[in-house]
C-alpha positions as CSV (number, residue, x, y, z in Angstrom):
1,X,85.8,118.5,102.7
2,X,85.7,118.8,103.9
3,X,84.7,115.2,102.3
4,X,84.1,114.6,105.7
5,X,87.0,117.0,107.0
6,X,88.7,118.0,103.3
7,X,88.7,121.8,102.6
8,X,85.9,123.4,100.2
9,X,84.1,123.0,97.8
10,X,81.9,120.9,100.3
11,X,80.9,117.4,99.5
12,X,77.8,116.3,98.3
13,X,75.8,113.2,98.7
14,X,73.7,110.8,96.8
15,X,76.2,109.9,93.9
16,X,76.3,107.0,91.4
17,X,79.7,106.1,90.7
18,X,80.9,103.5,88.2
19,X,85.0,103.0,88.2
20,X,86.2,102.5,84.5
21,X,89.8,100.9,84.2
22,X,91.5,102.1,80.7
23,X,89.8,103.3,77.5
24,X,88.4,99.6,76.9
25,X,85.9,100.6,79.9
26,X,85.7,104.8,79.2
27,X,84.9,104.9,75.1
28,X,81.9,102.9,75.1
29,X,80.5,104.2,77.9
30,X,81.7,107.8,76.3
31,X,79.7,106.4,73.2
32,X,76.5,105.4,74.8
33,X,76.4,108.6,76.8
34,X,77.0,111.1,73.6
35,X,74.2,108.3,71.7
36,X,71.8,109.3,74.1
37,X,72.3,113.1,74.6
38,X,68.9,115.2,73.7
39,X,70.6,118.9,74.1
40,X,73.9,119.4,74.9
41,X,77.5,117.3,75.0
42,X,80.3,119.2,76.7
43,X,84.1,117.9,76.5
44,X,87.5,118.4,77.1
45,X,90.3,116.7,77.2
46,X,94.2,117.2,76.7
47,X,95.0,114.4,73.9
48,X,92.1,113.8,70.9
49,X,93.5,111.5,68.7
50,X,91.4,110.6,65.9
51,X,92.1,106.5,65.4
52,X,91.7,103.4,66.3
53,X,89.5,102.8,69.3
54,X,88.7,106.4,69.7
55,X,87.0,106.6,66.4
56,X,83.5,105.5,67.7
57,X,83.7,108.7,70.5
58,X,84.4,111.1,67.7
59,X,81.9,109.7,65.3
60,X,79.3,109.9,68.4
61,X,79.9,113.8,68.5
62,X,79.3,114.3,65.1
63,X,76.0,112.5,64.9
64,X,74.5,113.9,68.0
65,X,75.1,117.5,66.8
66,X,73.6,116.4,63.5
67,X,70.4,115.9,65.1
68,X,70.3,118.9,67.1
69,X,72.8,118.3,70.1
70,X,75.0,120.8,71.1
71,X,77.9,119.8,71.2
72,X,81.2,122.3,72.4
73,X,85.0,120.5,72.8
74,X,87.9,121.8,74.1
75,X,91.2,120.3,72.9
76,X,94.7,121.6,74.3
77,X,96.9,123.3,72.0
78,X,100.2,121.0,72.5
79,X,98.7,117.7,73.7
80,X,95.5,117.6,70.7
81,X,96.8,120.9,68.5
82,X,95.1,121.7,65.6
83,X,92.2,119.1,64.1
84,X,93.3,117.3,61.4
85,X,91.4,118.8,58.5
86,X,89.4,115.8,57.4
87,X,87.6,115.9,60.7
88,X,87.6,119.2,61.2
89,X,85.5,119.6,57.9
90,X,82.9,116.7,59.0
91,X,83.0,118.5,62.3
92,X,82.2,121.5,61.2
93,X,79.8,120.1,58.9
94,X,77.6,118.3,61.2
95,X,77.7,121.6,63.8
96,X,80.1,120.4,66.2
97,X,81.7,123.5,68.0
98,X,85.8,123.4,69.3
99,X,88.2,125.6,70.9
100,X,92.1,124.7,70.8
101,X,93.2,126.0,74.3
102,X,96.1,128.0,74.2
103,X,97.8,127.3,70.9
104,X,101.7,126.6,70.8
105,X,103.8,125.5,68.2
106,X,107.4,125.6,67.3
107,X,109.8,128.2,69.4
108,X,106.7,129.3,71.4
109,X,106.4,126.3,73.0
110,X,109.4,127.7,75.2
111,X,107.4,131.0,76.3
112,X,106.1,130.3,79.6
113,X,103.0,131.8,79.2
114,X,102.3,128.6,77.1
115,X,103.6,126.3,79.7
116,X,99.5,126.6,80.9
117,X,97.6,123.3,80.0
118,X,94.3,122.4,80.0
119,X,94.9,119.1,81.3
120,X,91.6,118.1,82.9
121,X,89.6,115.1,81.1
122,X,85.8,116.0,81.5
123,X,82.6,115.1,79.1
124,X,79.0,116.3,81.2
125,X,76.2,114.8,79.3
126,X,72.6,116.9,79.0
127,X,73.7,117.9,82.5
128,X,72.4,114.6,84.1
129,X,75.8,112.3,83.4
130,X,79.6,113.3,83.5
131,X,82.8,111.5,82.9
132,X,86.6,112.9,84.9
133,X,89.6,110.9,85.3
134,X,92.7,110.5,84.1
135,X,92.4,108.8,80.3
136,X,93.1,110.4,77.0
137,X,90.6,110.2,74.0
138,X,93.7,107.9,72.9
139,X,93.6,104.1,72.3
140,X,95.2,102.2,75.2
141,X,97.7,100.2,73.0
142,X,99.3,103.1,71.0
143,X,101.6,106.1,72.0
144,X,102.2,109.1,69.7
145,X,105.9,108.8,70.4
146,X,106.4,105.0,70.8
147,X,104.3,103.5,68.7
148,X,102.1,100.3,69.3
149,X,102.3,98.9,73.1
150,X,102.1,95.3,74.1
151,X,100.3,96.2,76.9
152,X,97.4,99.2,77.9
153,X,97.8,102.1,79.5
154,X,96.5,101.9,83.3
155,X,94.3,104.3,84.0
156,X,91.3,105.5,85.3
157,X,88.2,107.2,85.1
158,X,84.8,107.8,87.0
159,X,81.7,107.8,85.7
160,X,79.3,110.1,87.7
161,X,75.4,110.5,88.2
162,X,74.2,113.6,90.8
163,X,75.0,116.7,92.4
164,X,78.7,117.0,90.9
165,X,77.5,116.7,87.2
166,X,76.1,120.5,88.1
167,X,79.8,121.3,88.8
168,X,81.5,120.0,86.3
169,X,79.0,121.7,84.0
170,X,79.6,125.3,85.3
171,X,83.4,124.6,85.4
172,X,83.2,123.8,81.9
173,X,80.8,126.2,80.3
174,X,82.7,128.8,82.0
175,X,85.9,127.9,80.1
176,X,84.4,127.8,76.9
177,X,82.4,131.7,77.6
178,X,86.3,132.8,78.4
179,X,87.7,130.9,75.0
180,X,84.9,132.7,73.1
181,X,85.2,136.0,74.7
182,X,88.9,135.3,73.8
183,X,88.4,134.2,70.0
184,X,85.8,137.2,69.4
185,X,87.9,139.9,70.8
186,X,90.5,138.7,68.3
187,X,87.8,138.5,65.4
188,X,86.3,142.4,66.5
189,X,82.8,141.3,67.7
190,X,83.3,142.4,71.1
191,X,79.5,143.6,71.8
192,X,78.3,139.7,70.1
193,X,81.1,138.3,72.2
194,X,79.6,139.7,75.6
195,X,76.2,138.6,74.9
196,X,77.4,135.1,73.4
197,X,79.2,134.9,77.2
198,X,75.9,135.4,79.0
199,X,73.9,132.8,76.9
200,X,76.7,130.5,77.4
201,X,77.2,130.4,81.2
202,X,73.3,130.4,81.7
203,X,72.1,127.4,78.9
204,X,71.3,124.4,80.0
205,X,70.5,125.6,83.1
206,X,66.9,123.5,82.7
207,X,69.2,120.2,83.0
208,X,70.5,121.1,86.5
209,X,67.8,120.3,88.7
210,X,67.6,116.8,87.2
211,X,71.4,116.5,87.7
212,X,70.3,117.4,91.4
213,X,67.9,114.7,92.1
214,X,68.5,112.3,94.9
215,X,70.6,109.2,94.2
216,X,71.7,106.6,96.5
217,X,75.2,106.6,96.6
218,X,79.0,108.2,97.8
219,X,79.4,111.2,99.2
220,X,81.7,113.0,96.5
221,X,83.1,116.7,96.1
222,X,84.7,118.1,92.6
223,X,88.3,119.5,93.2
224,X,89.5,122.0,90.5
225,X,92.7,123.0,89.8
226,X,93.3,126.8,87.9
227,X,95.2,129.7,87.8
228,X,92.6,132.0,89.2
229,X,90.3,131.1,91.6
230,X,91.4,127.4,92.8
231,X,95.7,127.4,92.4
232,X,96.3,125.1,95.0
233,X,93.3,123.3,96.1
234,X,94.0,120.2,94.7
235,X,97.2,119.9,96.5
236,X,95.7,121.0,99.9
237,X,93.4,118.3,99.2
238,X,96.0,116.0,99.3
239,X,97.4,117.0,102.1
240,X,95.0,117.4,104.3
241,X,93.9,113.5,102.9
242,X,96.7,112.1,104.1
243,X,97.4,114.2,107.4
244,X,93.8,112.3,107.8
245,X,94.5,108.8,106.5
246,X,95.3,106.5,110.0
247,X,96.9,103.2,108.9
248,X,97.2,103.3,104.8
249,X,98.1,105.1,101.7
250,X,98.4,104.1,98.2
251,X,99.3,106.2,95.4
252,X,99.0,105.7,92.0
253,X,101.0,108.5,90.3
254,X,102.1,109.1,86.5
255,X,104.9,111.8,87.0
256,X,105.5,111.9,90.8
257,X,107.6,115.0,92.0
258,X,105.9,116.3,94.8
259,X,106.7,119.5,96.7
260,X,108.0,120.4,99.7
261,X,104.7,120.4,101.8
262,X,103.6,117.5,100.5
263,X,106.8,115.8,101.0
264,X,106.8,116.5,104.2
265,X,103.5,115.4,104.6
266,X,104.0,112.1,103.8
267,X,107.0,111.9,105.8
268,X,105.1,112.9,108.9
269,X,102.2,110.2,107.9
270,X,105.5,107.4,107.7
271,X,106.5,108.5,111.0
272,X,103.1,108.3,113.0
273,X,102.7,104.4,111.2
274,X,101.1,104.6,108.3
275,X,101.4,102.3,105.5
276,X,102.6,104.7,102.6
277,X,102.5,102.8,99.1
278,X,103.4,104.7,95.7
279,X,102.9,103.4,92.4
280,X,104.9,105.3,89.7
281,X,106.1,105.3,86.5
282,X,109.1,102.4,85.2
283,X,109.0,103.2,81.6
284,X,110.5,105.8,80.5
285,X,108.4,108.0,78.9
286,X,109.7,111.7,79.5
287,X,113.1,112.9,80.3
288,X,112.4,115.6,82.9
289,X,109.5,113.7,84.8
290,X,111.6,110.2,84.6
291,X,114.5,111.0,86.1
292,X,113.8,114.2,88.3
293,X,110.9,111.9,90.4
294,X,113.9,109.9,91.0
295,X,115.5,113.2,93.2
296,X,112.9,112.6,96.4
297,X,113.2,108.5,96.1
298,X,116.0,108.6,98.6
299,X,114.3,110.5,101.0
300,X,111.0,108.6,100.8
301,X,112.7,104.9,101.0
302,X,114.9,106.2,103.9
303,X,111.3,107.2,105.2
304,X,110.0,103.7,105.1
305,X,107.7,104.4,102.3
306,X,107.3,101.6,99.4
307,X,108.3,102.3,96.1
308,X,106.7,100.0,93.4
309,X,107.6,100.8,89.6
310,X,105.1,100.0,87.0
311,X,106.9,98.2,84.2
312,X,104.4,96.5,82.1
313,X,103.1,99.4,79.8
314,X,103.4,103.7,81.0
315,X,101.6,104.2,84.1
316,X,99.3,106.7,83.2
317,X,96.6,106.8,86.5
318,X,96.2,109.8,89.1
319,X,94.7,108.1,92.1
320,X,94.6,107.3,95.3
321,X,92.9,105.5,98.0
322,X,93.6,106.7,102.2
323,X,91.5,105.2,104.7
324,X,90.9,108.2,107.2
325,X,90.1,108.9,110.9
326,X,86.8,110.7,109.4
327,X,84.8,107.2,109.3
328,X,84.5,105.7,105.4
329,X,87.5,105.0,102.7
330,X,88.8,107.9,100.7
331,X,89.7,108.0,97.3
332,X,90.2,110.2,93.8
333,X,90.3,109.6,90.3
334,X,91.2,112.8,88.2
335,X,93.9,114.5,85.8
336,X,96.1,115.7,88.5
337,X,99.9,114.7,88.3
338,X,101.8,115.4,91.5
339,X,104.4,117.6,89.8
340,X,104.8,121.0,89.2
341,X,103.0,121.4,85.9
342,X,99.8,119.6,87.0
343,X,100.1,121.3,90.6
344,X,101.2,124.5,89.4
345,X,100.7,125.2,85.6
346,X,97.5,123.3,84.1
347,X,94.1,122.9,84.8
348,X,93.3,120.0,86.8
349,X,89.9,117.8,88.0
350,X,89.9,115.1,90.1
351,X,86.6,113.4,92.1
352,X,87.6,113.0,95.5
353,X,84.7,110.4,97.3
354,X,84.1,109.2,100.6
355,X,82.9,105.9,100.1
356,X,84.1,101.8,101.7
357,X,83.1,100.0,98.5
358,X,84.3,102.7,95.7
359,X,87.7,102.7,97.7
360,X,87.5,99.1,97.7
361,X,87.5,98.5,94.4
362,X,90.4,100.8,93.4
363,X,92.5,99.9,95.7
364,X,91.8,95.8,94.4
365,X,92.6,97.2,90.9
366,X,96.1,99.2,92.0
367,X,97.4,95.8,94.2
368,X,96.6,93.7,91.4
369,X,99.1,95.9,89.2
370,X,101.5,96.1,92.3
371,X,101.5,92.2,92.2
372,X,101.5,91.0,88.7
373,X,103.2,94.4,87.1
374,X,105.3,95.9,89.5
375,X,108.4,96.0,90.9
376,X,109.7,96.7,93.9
377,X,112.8,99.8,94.4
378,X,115.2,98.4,97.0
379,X,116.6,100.7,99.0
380,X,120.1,99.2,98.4
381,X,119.9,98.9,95.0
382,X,118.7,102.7,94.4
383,X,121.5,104.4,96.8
384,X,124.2,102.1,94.5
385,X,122.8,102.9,91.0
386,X,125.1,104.2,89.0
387,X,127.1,107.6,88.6
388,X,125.1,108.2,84.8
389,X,122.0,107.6,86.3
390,X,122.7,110.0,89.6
391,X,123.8,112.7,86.9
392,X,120.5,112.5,84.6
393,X,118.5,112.2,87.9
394,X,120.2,116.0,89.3
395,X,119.8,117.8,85.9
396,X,116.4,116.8,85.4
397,X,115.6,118.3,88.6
398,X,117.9,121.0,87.8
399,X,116.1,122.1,84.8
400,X,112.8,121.3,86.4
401,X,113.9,123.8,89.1
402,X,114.9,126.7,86.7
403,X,111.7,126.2,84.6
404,X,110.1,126.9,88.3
405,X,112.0,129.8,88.7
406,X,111.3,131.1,85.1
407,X,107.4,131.5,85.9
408,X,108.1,132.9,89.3
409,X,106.2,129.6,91.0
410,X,107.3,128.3,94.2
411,X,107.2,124.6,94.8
């Protein structure tokens, strides 16, 4: 806090907290939230993809700004790009407002300028209600590049009631005043664009206090994850996490390729005793982030640390759960990978809480995947794999290296 001993932003108390498992749990209550808004829906997320199970969420933003809502969402340029134009018109039409954040198609997708993602999934309801975790608007049984999957995504999200919706408000309205400072300068309405940026950050301010009121509940802080103010919080969270945790750690990570420092501080957790599970990806899914999180499995097995590959569909969750010398459970739900472009390059959000029976029930969900869709990376079997499979592994890390070295980022 500290959440009880993390670093700042300091925790607050009195949350609701509902854990949603997949898109089958997060788009209705998405849809029954947005149903319900009175003055203001705020959303971002990395992939919008208008289909399938999605389509009630996107219809939801429309209606609500039809009858008066205001409704603002933030796409990012390379996971969402550009809307398609059929809803962009019935957007536009019903007085639904969107920013693409930083835009990049074709060869300047290799500038590194535009390696900067917004990759945080957030939606704050009239300031009283708000959503963060790890799921795409995207249906659970599809992939853009593979098509239709036998089984869902795992993944997570929290749902959130109290002091943090206030956060995750401000976090958000102060991206969109920066995108529309951004998008007016460009236009020449510079003296509109200032004034537009002070309405913006101080609207809604009349939903706050309710978003304040007392709530039985966890203890909970918002960790943020940018390239101005908060560049490495997210990963000092982390750390500090498990330099706490006392007998057990289990990770649940999409594309795991973790620094030095954090390396080493799960080596030093191994060696005092503690219980170090990781849950990655066994699909493949992307070249780089397959095969270079495959560089620091040596290292970790050697440590004594368990290695269980998720097979059944792509492992798509950012969580963990630590239990901790500072009294109750720990655990987040959020965006952030551990590897260099969620640590280093995009904007992150996870929820980190202090709480026995939130922890609880995560962890329940993250062995039931170990057990039923997992399996386990032998030590043996992973120092004899083969001489192809060494190679790949080395030049993914290679290049993930030199792409390090291109934005001046150490790691």
């Amino acid at each position: 806090m500290s959440v009880a001993g993390l670093p700042a932003p300091q925790p607050q108390g009195e949350h609701g907290l509902t854990l949603l498992k997949g898109g089958d749990s997060l788009f209705p209550a998405l849809f029954e939230a947005i149903d319900a808004a009175r003055n203001e829906v705020l959303l971002e997320t990395y992939i919008l993809d208008f289909g399938r199970s999605v389509i009630p969420v996107v219809e939801a933003l429309a209606a609500a700004a039809q009858r008066g809502v205001r409704v603002r969402v933030v796409v990012d340029g390379v996971g969402t790009g550009a809307l398609p134009e059929e809803w962009a018109q019935r957007w536009k039409a019903a007085g639904v407002h969107w920013h693409v954040f930083n835009p990049a198609r074709g060869w300047r997708v290799l500038l590194p300028k535009r390696w900067r993602r917004l990759h945080r999934k957030l939606c704050v309801v009239d300031g009283r209600l708000a959503f963060c975790g790890g799921i795409n608007l995207l249906d659970d049984h599809y992939d853009p590049n593979y098509g239709v999957l036998d089984e869902p995504r795992l993944d997570f999200a929290v749902r959130v009631e109290g002091p943090l919706v206030a956060d995750m408000r401000e976090t958000m309205t102060r991206l969109w005043s920066r995108l529309q400072v951004a998008r007016e300068v460009r236009q020449g309405d510079l003296p509109g664009t200032v004034q537009a940026a002070r309405v913006a950050v101080k609207s809604g301010t009349e939903h706050d206090e309710s978003a304040r009121a007392a709530r039985p509940g966890a203890v909970a802080a918002l960790v943020l994850r940018d390239n101005f103010r908060y560049r490495r919080r997210i990963e000092s969270t982390y750390r500090l996490a498990i330099a706490q945790a006392r007998s057990e750690i289990l990770i649940a990570n999409a594309y795991f390729v973790p620094g030095v420092q954090l390396q080493r501080a799960l080596l030093r957790a191994a060696k005092r005793g503690v219980r170090i599970t990781l849950l990655l990806q066994g699909r493949y899914e992307y070249f780089m982030q397959y095969h270079a999180s495959r560089a620091v499995y040596g290292m970790l097995l050697d440590a004594g640390i368990e290695i269980i590959e998720y097979e059944a569909s792509f492992l798509h969750a950012k969580v963990a759960v630590m239990d901790s010398n500072q009294g109750a459970a720990l655990a987040t739900v959020g965006s952030s990978n551990l590897d260099p472009l969620s640590l280093l390059l995009a904007r992150e959000a996870n929820v980190f809480v202090r709480d026995d029976a939130f922890a609880a029930e995560l962890r329940a969900h993250l062995l039931e995947a170990i057990a039923r869709q997992g399996r386990r990376v032998e030590p043996a079997a992973h120092m004899n794999r083969p001489v192809q499979t060494r190679v790949l592994t080395w030049v993914a890390y290679a290049l993930m290296r030199a792409a390090l070295l291109v934005t001046g980022k150490r790691y």
